[in-house]
mmCIF file of the N, C-alpha and C atoms, coordinates in Angstrom:
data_MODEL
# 
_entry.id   MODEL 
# 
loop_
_atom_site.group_PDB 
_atom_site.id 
_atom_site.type_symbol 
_atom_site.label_atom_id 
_atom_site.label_alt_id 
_atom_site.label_comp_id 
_atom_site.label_asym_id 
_atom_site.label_entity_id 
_atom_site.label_seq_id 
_atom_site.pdbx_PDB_ins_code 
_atom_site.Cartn_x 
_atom_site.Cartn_y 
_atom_site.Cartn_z 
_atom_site.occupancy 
_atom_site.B_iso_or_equiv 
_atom_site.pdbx_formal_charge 
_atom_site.auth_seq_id 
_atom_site.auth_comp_id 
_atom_site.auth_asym_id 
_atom_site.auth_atom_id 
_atom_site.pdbx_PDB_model_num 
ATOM 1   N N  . UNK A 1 1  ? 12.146  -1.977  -14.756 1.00 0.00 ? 1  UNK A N  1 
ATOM 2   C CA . UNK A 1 1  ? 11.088  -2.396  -13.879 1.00 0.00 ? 1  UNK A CA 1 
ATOM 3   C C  . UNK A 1 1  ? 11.105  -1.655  -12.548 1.00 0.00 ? 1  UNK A C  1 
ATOM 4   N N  . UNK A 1 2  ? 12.044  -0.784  -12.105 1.00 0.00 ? 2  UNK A N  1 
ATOM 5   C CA . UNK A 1 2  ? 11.838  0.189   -11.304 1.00 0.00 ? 2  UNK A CA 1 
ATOM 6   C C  . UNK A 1 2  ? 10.659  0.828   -10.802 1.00 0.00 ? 2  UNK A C  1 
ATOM 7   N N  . UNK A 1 3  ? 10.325  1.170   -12.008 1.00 0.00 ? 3  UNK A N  1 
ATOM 8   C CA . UNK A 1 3  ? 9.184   2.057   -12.461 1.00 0.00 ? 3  UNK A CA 1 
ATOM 9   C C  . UNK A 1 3  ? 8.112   1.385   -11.423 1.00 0.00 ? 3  UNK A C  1 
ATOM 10  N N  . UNK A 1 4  ? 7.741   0.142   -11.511 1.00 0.00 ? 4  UNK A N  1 
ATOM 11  C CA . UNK A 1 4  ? 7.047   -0.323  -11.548 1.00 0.00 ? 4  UNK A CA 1 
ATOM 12  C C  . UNK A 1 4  ? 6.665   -0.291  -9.536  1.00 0.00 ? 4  UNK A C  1 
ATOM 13  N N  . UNK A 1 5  ? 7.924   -0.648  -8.895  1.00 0.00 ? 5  UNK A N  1 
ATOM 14  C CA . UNK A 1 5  ? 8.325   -0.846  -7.943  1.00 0.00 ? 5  UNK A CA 1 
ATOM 15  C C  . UNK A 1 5  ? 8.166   0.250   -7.029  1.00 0.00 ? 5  UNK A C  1 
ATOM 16  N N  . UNK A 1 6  ? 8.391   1.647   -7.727  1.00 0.00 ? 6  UNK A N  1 
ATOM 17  C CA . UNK A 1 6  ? 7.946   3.011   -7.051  1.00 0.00 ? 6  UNK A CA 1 
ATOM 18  C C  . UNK A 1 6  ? 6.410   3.146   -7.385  1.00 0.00 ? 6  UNK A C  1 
ATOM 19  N N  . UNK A 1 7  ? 5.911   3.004   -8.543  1.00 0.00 ? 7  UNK A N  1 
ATOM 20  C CA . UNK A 1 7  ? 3.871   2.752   -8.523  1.00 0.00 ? 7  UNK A CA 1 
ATOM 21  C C  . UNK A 1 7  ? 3.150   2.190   -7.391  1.00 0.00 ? 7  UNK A C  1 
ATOM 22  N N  . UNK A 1 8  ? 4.074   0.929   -7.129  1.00 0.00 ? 8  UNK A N  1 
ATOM 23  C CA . UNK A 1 8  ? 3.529   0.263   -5.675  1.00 0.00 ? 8  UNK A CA 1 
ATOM 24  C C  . UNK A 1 8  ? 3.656   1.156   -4.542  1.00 0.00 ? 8  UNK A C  1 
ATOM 25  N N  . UNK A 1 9  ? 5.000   1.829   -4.630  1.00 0.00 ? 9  UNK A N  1 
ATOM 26  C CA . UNK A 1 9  ? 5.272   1.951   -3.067  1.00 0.00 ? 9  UNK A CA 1 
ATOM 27  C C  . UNK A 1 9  ? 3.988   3.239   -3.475  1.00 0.00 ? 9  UNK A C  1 
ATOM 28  N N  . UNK A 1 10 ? 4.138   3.936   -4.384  1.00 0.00 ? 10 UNK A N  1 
ATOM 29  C CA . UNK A 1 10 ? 3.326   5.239   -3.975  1.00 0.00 ? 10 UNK A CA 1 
ATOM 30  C C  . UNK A 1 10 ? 1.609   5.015   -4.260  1.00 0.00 ? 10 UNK A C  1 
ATOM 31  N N  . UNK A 1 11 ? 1.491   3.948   -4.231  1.00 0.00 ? 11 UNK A N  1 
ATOM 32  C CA . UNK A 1 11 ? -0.140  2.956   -4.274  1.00 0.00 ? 11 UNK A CA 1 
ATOM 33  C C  . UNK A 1 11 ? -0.282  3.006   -2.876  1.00 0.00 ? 11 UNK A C  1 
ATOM 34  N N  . UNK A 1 12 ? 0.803   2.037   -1.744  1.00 0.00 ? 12 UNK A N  1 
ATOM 35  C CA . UNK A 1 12 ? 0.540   1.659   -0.792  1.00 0.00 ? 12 UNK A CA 1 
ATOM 36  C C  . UNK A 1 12 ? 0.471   3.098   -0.055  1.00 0.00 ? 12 UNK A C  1 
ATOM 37  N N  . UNK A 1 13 ? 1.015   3.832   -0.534  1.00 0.00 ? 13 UNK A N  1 
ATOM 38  C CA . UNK A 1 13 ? 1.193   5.026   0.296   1.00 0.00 ? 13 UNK A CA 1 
ATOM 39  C C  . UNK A 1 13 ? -0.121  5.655   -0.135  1.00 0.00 ? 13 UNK A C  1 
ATOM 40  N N  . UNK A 1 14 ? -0.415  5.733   -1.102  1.00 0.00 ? 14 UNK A N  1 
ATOM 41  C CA . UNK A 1 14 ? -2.290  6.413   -1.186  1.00 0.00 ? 14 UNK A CA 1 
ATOM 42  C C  . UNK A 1 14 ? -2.939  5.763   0.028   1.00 0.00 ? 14 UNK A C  1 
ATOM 43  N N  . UNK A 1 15 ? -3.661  4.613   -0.149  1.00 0.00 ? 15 UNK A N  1 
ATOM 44  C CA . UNK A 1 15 ? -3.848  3.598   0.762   1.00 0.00 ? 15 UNK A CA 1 
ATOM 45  C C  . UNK A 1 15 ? -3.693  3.867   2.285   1.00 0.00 ? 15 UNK A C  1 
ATOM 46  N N  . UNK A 1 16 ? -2.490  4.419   2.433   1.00 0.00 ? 16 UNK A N  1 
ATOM 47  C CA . UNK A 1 16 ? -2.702  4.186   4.047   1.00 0.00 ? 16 UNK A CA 1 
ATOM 48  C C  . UNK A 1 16 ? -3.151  5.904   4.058   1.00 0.00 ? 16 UNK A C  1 
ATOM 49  N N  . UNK A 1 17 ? -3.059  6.458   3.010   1.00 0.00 ? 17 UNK A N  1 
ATOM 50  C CA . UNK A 1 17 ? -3.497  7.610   3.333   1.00 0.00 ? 17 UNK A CA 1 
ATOM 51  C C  . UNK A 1 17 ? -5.187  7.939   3.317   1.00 0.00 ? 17 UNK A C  1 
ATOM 52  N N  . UNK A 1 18 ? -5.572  6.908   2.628   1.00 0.00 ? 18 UNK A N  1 
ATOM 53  C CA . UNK A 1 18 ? -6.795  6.314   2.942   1.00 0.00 ? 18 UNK A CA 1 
ATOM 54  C C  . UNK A 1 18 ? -7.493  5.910   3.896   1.00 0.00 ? 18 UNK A C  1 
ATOM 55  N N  . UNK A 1 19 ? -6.555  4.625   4.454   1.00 0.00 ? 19 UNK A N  1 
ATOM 56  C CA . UNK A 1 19 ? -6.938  4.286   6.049   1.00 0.00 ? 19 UNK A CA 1 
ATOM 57  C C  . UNK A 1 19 ? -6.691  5.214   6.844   1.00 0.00 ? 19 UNK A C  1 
ATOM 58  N N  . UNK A 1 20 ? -6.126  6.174   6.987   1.00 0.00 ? 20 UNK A N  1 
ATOM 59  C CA . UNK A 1 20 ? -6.201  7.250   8.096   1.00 0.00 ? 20 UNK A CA 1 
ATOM 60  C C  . UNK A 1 20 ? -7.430  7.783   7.725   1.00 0.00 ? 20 UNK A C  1 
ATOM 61  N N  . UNK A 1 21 ? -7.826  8.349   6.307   1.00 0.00 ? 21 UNK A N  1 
ATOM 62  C CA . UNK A 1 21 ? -9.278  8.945   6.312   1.00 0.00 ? 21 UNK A CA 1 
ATOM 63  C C  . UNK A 1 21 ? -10.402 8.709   6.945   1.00 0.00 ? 21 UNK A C  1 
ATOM 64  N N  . UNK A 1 22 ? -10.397 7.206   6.627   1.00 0.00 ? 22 UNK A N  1 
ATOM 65  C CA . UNK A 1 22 ? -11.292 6.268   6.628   1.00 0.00 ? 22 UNK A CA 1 
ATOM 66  C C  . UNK A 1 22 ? -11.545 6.204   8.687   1.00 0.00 ? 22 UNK A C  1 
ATOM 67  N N  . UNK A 1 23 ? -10.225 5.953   9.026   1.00 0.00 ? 23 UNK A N  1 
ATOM 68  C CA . UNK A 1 23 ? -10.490 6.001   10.313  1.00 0.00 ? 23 UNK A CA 1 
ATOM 69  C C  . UNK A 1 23 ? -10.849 7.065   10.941  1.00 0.00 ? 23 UNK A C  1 
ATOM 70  N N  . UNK A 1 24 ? -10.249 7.966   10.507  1.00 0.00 ? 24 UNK A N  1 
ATOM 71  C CA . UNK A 1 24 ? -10.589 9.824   11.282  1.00 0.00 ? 24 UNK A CA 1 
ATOM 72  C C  . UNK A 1 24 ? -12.440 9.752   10.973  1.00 0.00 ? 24 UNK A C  1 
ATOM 73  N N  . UNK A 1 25 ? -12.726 9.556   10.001  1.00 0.00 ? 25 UNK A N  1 
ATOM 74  C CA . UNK A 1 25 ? -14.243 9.371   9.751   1.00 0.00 ? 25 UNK A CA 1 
ATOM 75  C C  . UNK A 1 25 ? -14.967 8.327   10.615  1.00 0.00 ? 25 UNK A C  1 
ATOM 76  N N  . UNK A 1 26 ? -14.176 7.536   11.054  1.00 0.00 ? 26 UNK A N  1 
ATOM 77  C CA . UNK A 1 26 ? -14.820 6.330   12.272  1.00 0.00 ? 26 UNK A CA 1 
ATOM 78  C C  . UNK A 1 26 ? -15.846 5.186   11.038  1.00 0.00 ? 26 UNK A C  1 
ATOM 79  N N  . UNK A 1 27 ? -15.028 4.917   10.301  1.00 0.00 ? 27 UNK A N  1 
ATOM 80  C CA . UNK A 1 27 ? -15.308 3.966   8.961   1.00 0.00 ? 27 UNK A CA 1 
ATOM 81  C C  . UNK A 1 27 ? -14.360 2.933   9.581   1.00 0.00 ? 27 UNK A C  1 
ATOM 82  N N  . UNK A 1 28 ? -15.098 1.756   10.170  1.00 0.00 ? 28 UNK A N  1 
ATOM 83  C CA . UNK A 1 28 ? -14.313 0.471   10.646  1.00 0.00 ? 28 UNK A CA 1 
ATOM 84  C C  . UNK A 1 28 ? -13.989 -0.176  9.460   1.00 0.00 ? 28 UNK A C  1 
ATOM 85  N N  . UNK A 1 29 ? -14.936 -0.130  8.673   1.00 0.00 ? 29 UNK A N  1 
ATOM 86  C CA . UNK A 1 29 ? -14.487 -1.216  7.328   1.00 0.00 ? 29 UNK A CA 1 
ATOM 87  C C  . UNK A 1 29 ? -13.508 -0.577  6.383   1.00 0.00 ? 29 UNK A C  1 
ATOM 88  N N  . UNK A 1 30 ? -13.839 0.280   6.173   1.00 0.00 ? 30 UNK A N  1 
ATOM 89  C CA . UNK A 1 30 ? -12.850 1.029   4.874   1.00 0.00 ? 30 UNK A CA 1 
ATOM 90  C C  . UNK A 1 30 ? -11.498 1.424   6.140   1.00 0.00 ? 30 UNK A C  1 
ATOM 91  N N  . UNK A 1 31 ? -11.509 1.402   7.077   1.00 0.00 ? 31 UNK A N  1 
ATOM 92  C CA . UNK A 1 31 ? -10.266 1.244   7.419   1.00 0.00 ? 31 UNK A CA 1 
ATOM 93  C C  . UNK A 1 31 ? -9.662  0.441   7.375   1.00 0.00 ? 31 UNK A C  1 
ATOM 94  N N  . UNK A 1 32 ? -9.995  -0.918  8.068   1.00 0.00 ? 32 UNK A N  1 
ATOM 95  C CA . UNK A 1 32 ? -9.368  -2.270  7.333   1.00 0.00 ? 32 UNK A CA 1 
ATOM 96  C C  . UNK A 1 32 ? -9.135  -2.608  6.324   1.00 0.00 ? 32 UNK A C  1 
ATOM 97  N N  . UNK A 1 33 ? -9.988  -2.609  5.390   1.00 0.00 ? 33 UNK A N  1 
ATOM 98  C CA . UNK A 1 33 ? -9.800  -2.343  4.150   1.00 0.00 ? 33 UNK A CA 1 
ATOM 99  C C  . UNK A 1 33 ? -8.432  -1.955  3.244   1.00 0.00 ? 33 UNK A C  1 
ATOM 100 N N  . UNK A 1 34 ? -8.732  -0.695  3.611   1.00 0.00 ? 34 UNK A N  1 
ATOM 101 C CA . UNK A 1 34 ? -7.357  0.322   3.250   1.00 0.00 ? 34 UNK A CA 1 
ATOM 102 C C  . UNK A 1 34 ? -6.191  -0.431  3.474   1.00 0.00 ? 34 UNK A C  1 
ATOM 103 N N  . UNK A 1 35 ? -6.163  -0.343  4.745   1.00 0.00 ? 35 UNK A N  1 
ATOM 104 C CA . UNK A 1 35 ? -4.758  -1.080  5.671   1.00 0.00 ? 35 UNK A CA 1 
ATOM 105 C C  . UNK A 1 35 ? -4.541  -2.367  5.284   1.00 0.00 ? 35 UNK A C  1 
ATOM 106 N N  . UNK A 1 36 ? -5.296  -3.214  4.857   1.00 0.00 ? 36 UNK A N  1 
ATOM 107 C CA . UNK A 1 36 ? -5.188  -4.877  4.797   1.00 0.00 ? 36 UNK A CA 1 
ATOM 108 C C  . UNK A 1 36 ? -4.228  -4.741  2.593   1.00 0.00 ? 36 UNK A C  1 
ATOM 109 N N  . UNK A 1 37 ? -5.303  -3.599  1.718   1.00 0.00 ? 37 UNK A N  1 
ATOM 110 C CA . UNK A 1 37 ? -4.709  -3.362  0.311   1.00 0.00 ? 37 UNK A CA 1 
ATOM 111 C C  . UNK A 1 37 ? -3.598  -2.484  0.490   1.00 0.00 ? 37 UNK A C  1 
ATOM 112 N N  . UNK A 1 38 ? -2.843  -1.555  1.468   1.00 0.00 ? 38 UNK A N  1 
ATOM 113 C CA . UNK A 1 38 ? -1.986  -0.861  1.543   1.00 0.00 ? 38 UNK A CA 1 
ATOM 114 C C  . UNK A 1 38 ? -0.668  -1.936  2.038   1.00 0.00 ? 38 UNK A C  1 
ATOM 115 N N  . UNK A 1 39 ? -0.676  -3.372  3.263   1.00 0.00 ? 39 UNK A N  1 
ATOM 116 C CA . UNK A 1 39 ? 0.226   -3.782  3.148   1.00 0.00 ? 39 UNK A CA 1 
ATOM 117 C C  . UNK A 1 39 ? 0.673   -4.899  2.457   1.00 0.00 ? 39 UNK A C  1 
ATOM 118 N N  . UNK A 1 40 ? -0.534  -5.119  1.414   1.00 0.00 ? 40 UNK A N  1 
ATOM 119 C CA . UNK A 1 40 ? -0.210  -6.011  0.816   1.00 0.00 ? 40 UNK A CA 1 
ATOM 120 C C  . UNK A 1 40 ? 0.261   -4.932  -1.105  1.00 0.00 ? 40 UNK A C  1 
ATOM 121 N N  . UNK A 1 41 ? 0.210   -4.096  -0.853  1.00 0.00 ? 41 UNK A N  1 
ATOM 122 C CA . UNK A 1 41 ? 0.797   -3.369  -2.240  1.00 0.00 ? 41 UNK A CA 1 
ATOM 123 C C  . UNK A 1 41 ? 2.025   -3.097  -1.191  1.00 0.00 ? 41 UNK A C  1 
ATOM 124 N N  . UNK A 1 42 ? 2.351   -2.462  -0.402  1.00 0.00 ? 42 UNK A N  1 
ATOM 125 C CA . UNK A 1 42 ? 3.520   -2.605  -0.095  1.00 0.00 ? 42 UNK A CA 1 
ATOM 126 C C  . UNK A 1 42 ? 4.639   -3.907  0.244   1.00 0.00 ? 42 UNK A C  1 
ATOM 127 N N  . UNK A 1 43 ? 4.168   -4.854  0.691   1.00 0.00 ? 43 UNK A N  1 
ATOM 128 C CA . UNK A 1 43 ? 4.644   -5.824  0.829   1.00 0.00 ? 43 UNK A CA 1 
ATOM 129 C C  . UNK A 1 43 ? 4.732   -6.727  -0.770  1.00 0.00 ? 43 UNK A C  1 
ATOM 130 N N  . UNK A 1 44 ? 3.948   -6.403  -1.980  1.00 0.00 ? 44 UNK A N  1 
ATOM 131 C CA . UNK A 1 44 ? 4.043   -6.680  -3.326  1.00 0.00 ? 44 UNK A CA 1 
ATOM 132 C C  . UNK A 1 44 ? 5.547   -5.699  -3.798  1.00 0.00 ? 44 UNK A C  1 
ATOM 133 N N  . UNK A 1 45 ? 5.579   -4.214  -3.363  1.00 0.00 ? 45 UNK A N  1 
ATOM 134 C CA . UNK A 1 45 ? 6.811   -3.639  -4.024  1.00 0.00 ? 45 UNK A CA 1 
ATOM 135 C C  . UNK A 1 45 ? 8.250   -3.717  -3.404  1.00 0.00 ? 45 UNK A C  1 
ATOM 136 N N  . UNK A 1 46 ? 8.332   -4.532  -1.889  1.00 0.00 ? 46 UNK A N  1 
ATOM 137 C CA . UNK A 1 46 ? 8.708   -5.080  -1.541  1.00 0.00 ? 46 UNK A CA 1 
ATOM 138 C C  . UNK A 1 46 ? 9.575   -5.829  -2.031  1.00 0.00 ? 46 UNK A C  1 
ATOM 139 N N  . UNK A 1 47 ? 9.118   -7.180  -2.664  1.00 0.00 ? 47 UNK A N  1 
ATOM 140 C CA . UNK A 1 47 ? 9.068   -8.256  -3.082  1.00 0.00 ? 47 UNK A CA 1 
ATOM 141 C C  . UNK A 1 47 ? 9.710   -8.355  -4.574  1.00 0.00 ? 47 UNK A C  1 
ATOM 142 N N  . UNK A 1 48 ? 9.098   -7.280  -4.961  1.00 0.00 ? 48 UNK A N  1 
ATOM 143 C CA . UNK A 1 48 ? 9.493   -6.704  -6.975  1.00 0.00 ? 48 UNK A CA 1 
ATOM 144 C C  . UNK A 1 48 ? 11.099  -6.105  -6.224  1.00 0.00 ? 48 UNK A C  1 
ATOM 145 N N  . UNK A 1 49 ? 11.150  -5.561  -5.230  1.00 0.00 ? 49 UNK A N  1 
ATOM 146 C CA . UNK A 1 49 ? 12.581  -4.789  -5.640  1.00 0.00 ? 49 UNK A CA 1 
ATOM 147 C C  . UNK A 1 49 ? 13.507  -5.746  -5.126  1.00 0.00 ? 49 UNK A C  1 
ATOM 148 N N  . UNK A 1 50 ? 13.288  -6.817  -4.302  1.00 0.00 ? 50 UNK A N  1 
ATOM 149 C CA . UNK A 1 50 ? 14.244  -7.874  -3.996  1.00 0.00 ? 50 UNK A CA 1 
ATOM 150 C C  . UNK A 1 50 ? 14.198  -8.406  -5.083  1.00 0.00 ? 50 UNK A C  1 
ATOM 151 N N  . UNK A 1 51 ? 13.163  -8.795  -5.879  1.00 0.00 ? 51 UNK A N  1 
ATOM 152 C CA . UNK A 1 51 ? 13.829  -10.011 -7.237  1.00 0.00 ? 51 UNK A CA 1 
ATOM 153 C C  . UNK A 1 51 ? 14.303  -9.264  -8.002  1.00 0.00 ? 51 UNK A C  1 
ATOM 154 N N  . UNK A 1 52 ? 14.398  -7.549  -8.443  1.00 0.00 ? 52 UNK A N  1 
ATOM 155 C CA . UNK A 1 52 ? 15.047  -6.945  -8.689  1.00 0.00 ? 52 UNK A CA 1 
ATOM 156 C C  . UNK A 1 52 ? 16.692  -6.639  -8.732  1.00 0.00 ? 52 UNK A C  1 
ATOM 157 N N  . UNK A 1 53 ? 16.577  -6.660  -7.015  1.00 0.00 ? 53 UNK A N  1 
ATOM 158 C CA . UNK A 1 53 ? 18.322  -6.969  -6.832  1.00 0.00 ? 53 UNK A CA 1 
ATOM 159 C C  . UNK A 1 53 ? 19.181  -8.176  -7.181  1.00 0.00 ? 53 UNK A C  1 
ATOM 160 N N  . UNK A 1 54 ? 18.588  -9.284  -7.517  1.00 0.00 ? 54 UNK A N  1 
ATOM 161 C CA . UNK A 1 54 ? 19.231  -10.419 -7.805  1.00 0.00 ? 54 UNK A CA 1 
ATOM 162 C C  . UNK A 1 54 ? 19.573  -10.704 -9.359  1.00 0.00 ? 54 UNK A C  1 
# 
């Protein structure tokens, strides 16, 4: 389930690479956006690799 745990992190990491787009373009919504699904996939792979360690 590793696997799974690096998909997220490199999801959240699209994502904020998104919200920077989004903002450099002066896109208020798709910046929030981005940023609001980027820390919640990160804060999801997060979460997978702590119940992981146990």
């Amino acid at each position: 389930m590793y696997l799974a745990v690096i998909l997220m992190f490199m999801v959240a990491g699209m994502l904020v690479g998104g919200a920077w787009s989004a903002y450099k373009q002066g896109s208020k919504f798709w910046t929030v956006m981005a940023a609001v699904l980027a820390l919640a996939a990160a804060a999801a792979a997060i979460a997978w690799m702590i119940g992981e360690m146990q």
